[in-house]
N, C-alpha and C positions, 0 to 999 in steps of 0.2 A: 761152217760159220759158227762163231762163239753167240754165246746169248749172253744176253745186258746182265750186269750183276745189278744196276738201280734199278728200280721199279717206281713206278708212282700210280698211285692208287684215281681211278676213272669217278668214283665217287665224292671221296675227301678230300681229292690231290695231296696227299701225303706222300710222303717220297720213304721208300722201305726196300730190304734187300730179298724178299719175301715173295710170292706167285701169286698170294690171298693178301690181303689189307689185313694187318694185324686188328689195328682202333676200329675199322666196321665190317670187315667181313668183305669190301669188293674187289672185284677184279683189279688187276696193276696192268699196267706198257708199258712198254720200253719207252722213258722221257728224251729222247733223243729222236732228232726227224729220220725218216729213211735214207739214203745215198742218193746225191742225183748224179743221173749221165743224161749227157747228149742223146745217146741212142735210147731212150725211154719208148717203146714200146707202146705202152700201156696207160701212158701219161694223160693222152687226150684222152680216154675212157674218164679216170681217175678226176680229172679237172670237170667235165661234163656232171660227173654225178657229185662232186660237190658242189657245184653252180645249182645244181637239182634241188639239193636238201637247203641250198639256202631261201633260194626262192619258197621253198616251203615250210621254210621256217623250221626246221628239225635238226639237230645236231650229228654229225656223222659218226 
């Protein structure tokens, strides 16, 4: 699998081609959502624990 050439920064939301935030130093992700399939696995896990963080109010 390739890895994302954009990056956007978790802090600033700045968008960079970068692994580190140039302007502050944080972390970047891939700004793109993950692939969905049908046969998701994993998905009722994933869904479950961000229904969790909302209810308590934290960001995932």
């Amino acid at each position: 699998m390739t890895e994302a050439l954009l990056h956007v920064c978790r802090t600033c939301s700045r968008y960079t081609l970068a692994e580190v935030c140039p302007s502050c130093g944080g972390p970047t992700r891939s700004p793109h959502p993950p692939r969905y399939s049908p046969e998701d696995r994993w998905g009722k896990y994933r869904r479950a624990l961000l229904a969790r963080a909302a209810l308590e109010g934290a960001a995932p």
